[in-house]
N, C-alpha and C positions, 0 to 999 in steps of 0.2 A: 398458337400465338394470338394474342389480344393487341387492339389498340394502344393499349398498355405499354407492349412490348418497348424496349429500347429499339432495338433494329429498327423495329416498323416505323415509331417515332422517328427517327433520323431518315427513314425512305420516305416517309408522307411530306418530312419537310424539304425535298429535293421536287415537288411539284414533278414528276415524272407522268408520261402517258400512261396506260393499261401495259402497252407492249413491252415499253422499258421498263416497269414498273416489274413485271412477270419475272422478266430477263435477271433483275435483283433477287427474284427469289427462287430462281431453277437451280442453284449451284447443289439441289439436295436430289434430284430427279434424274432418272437414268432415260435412253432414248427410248425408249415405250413412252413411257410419262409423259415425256416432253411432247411427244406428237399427239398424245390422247388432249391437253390441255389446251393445244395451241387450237382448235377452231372455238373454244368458249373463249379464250384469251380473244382472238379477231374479231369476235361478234361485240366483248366491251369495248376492243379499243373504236370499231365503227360506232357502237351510242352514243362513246365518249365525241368523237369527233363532231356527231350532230346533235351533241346536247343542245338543249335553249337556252342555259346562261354562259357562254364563253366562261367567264371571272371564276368559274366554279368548275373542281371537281368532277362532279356530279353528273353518271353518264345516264342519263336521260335520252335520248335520242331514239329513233324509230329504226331498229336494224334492216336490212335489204329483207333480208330471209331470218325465220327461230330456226336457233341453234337445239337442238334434241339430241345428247348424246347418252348412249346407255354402254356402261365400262362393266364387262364380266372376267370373270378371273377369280381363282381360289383365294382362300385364306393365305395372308400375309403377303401378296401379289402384286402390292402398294398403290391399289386403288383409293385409299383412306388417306394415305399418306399424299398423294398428289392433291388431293382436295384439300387440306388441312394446313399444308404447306405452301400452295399457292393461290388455288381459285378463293378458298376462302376469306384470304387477307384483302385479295383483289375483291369480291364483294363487298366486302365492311369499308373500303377505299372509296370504290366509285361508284356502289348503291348506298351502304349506306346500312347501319343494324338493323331496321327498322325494314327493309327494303330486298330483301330475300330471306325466303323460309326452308327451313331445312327439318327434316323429319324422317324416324325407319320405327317401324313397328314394336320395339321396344324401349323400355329406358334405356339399357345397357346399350344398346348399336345406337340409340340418339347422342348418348352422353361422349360418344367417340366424336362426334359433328361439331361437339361444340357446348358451349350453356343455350347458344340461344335455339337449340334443335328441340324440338317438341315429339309426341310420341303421334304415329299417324290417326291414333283415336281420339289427341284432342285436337289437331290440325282441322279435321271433319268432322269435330264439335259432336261426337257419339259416344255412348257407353257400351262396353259388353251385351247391355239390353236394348237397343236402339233397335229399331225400325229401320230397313238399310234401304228403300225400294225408291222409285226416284223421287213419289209423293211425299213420303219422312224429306226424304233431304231438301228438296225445294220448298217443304213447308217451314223450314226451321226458322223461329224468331230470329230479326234481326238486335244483336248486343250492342251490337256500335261498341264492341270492345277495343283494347289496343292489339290483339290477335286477329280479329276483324280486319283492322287496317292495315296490317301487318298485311295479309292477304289481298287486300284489294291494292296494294302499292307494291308488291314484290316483283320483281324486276328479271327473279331467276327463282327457280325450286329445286332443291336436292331430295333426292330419296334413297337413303339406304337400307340393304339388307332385303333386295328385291322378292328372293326365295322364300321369305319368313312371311311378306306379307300379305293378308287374305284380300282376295279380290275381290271382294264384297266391301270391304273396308275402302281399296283402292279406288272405285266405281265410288264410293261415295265422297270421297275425298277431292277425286276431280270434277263431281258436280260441284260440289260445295263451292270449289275457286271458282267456276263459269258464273253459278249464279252469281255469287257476291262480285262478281269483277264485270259483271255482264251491259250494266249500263254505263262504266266509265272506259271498260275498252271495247265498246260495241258491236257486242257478239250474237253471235246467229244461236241460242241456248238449242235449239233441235241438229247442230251440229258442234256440240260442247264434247264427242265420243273424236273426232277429226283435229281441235283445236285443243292440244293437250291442254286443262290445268287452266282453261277463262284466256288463251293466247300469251302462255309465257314465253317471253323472247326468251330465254335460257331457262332449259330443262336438262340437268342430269341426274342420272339413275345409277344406282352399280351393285353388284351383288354376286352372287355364283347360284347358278339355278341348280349345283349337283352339290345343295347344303339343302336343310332341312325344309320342307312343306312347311304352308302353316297349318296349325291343329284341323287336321278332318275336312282339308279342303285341298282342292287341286293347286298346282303352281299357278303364279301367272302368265307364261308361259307356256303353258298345255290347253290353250284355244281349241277351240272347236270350230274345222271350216264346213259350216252348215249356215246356211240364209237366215235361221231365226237368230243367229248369235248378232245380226245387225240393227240398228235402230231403222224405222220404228220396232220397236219389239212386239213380237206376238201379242205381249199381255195389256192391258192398258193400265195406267196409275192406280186406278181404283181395283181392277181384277186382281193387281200385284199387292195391293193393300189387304184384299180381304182373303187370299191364297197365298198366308206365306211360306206353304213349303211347295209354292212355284216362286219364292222371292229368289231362287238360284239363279233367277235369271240376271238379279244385279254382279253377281259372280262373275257371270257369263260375259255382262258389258264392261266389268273393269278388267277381264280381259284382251278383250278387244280394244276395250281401251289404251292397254298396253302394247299393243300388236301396232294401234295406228302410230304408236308411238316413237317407234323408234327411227331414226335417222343414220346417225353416226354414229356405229360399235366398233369397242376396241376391246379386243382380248386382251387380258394380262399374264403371261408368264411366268414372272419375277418369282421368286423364292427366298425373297427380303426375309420373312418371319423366321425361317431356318437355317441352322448354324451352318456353316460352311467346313467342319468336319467330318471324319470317316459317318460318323452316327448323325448327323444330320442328314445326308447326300443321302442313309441309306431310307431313313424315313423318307426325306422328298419322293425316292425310286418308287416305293411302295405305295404313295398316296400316286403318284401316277399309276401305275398299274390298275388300281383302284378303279380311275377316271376314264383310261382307257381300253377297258376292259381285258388287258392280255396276260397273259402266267409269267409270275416272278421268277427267279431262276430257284434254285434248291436251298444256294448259299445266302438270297437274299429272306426267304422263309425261313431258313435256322436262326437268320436275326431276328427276325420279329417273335420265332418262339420263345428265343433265348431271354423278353421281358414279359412274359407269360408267369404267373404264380400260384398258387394255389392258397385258399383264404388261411393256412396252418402255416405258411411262409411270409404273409405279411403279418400274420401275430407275431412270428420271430421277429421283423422288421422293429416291431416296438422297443424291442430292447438290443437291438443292435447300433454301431455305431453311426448308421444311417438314418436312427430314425430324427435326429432334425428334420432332416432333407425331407425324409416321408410324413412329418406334420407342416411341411411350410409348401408342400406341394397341394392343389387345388385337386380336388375328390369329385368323379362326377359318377352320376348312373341316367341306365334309360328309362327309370318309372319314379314316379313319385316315393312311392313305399319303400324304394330299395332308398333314396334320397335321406325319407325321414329318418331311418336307422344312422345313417351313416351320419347326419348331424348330429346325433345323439351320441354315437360313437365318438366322433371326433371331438366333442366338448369335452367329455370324460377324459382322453386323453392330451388335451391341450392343456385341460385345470392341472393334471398328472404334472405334463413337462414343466409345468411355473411354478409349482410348488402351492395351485392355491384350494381354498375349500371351492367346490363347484353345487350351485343352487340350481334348484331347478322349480319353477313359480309357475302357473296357470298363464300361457298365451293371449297376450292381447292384440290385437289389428293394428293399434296405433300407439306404441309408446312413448311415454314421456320422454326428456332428453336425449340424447344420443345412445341411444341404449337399441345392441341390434338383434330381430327377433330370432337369428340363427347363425348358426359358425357360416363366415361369408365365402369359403371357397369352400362350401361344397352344394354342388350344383349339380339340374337335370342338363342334357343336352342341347336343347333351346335356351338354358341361361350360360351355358360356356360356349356358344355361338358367339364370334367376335371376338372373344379372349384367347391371347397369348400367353398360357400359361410356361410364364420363364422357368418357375423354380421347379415344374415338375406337375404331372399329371397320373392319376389315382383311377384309373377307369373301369368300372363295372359293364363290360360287355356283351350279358345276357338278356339276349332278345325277349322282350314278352309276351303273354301269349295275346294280346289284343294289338300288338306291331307288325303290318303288314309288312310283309318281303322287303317291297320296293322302300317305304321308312323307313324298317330295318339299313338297308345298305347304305342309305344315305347318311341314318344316326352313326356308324359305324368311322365314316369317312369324317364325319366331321368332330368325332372325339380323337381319332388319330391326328388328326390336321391341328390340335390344341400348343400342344409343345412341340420344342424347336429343334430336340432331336430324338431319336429312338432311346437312350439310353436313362432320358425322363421320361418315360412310361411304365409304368406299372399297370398291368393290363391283368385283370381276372375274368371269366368267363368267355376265352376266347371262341368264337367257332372256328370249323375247319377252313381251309386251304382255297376253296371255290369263292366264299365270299368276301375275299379278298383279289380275285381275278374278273370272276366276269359278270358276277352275281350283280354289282349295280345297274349294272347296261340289260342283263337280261331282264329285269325289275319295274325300270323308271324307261321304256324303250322313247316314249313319246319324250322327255326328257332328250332325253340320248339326240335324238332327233334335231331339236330344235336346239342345241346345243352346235350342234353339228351348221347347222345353216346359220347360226353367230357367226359360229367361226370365218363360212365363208363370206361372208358380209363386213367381216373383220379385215378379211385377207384384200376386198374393194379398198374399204377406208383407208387403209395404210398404206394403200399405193396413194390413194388421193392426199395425204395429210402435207405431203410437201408442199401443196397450193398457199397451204395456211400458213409455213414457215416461213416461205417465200415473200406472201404477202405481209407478213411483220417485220420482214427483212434479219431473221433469227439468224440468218445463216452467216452475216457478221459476226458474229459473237463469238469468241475464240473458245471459250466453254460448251458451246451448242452444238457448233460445227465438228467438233473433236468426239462430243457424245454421241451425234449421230453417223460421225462415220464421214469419206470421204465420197467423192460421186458411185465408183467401181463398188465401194464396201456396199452403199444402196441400191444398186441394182444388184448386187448378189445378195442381200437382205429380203429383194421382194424376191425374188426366186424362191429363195428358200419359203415364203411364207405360201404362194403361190401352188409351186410344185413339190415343195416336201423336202427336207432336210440333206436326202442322198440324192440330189441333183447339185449340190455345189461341189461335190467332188468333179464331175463334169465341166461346171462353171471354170472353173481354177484350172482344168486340165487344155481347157479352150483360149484360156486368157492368155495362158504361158505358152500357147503354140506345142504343148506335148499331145501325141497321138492317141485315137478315143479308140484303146484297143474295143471295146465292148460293142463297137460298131461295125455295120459290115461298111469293107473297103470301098464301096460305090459310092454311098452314101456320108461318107466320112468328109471330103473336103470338102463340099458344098454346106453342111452342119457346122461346121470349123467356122466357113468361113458367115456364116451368119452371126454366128453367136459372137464373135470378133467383133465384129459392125455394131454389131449392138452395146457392148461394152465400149466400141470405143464414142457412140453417139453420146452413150450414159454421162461419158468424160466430159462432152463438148456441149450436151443442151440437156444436163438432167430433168430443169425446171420444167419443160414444158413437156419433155416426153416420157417420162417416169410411166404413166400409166400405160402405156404402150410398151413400154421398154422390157417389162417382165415375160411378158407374152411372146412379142416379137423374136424374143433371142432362142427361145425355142424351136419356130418357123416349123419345116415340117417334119423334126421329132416329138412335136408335143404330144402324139396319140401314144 
């Protein structure tokens, strides 16, 4: 949605705050969403209340505390979709186009942000050949461009595609905003690694760290806790300038960088992007299995063989009554070379299906018109990151021999994670049965790890997020209140998130007053009768004791 918009047009002229403003545009948001959005939602509407021109808009004001929220979650999770649909109307409202920057390390994951999302190599004004150490970045001429000001006036930053992006790139990018923002929001630049981004009031991040590295570089999140990974750095400006294969070290700090980063994480869930059929449910099964490293059943393996082919089955496919389907479906592989043929391929047969003569002319970089230099849905693995491939996916899944293991399993998830159920895949070069179970977790273990410690940092947040709702007063809202459930449903929501999905059977069995046969007879009433108390506190003062309330009701079965 654009300014443009009719809707928006009609909500901008209703002069609304940030919070009601929000509350107009939740009606697309399910209860994850809604709690992930509502502490940047409170942090506008406080600028907005202490802007400096009442008569305006314009939320200018000095927040209590920055908001820093980092949202992970798989493909089609609705990370993208909560941002797109609400925060971002809400900054074009009450910053302003001009007045938050948004960026993810490539075109295609920026062009989902918006037009005005930029790619994070020009945000940080570097080329693929740039110098990345902190001396290049702090020497960089001043443009005085409108990308410049853009950055020294932003108000909030988004980043998407966390996984993809090199942290060398990221480390320079958040010099870049300290220094250009450094005399107008008067910052300490020797603690620019602490103050994400030159001190943005609003900072959110989002991405899945179990999708692809960037090229031949560690994640952002695979820090290293060693002393030199902190500033002052071991090397100094000039060491770092004339040693650059010690410039890993800028790697190292946009790690850290990211590490000091984070605030409030929200995991996502959601399984928005896949179909809600037998063949969608059974893909979702299998891309978890994947994630969480355990063995599918037998029957869920004969599905995934059963879209298995061999390359003399997809020549039949040409002349069968499928092959629309199979030329309107998007083509990927994991290497280049396997890529080039297949462009090559698929032109041949697209001239075929239209009837027309197909040319083929010497390669240029840059050409004239609208003329494009390759069939556009067939793509490497890094270019169908981010795509929802509706109509079908064509996937070559032969590991190469310069793709490490842990790559490997990750390319692997994130070509199955493209389409929206199993029965649009066309999978050739499948391997065996293992790397599909435990092989990513045995691979990516530091991954695995710190994935792991999201989550519980996730499982904090979501007990706290009621504060926020509270304090918007969302819980009014006959839409809000219905989506997030009633006080009882919330306190058996954080249980579950808390203790794990096979404690609310318990929950349920305590609430209705039925007997906890699994327990011994000593210990039984006194367990009853806590976990009671605590449901029914949940009833009578959710607001204030939620974060207590999950824990509490356990008492002393928690071990």
């Amino acid at each position: 949605m654009t300014a443009t918009d009719p809707f928006l047009m009609d909500l901008n002229a209703q002069n609304l705050r940030p919070r009601d403003y929000a509350l107009k545009l939740e009606c697309t948001l399910n209860a994850q969403q809604i709690r992930a959005v509502a502490p940047i939602v409170c942090t506008i509407d406080e600028m907005w209340e202490k802007r400096t021109e009442a008569s305006t808009c314009f939320a200018n004001g000095q927040p209590s505390e920055r908001c820093n929220c980092l949202w992970l979650g798989a493909g089609g999770s609705g990370k993208t979709w909560a941002y797109t649909k609400v925060l971002r109307p809400l900054f074009q409202r009450f910053f302003g186009f001009g007045r938050y920057t948004a960026g993810a390390p490539t075109h295609a994951a920026a062009r989902l942000l918006g037009a005005e999302a930029r790619t994070l190599h020009k945000l940080a004004n570097i080329s693929p050949n740039s110098a990345l150490h902190r001396g290049a970045i702090r020497g960089q001429r001043n443009k005085n461009d409108a990308l410049e000001q853009q950055i020294l006036a932003s108000l909030a930053c988004i980043v998407d595609e966390l996984s993809m992006s090199a942290a060398d790139v990221y480390h320079a990018l958040g010099l870049r905003f300290s220094v250009k923002r450094c005399e107008n929001w008067a910052l300490d630049l020797s603690r620019y690694l602490q103050e994400w981004f030159g001190k943005m009031p609003i900072g959110l991040q989002f991405g899945d760290f179990l999708q692809l590295r960037p090229a031949a570089q560690a994640s952002l999140c695979e820090w290293v806790e060693v002393p030199s990974a902190v500033e002052p750095a071991p090397l100094t400006e000039l060491q770092e300038a004339e040693a650059p294969e010690q410039a890993s070290n800028a790697a190292e700090l946009g790690r850290l960088l990211f590490k000091n980063s984070m605030g409030i994480v929200v995991r996502f869930t959601g399984t928005g992007r896949f179909s809600s059929c037998a063949s969608g449910q059974a893909l979702v099964a299998i891309l978890q299995h994947m994630r969480q490293g355990t063995a599918m059943t037998d029957a869920l393996w004969a599905q995934l063989q059963s879209r298995v082919y061999e390359v003399q089955q997809l020549q039949d496919l040409q002349t069968a009554p499928s092959r629309r389907a199979f030329l309107r479906a998007y083509w990927g592989a994991l290497a280049w070379e396997q890529v080039a043929r297949l462009q090559q391929l698929r032109a041949v047969l697209e001239a075929e299906d239209a009837g027309e003569r197909l040319y083929f002319v010497q390669a240029i970089d840059k050409p004239t018109g609208d003329v494009p230099l390759a069939p556009q849905r067939v793509l490497t693995h890094f270019g169908l990151q981010g795509i929802t491939a509706r109509s079908g996916l064509v996937a070559f899944l032969n590991q190469p021999p310069w793709m490490k293991d842990g790559d490997y399993g990750l390319a692997l998830h994130v070509m199955l994670s493209r389409a929206t159920k199993l029965s649009d895949l066309w999978l050739i070069g499948v391997p065996e049965r293992p790397y599909f179970e435990g092989f990513l977790h045995e691979h990516n273990k530091t991954l695995v790890d710190r994935m792991s410690l999201f989550e519980r940092l996730s499982v904090q947040n979501e007990q706290a997020a009621e504060k926020y709702i509270q304090k918007l007063l969302w819980r009014g809202n006959a839409y809000v209140n219905r989506t997030l459930g009633g006080l009882v449903e919330r306190c058996r929501d954080l249980l579950a998130l808390a203790l794990g999905i096979s404690f609310l059977a318990l929950f349920e069995q305590v609430r209705h007053q039925r007997p906890l046969a699994t327990l011994e007879e000593e210990h039984q009433a006194s367990i009853q009768s806590k976990l009671v108390q605590s449901v029914l506190l949940a009833e009578y003062q959710a607001s204030k004791h939620l974060n207590q309330v999950a824990f509490s009701a356990v008492g002393g079965n928690r071990k």
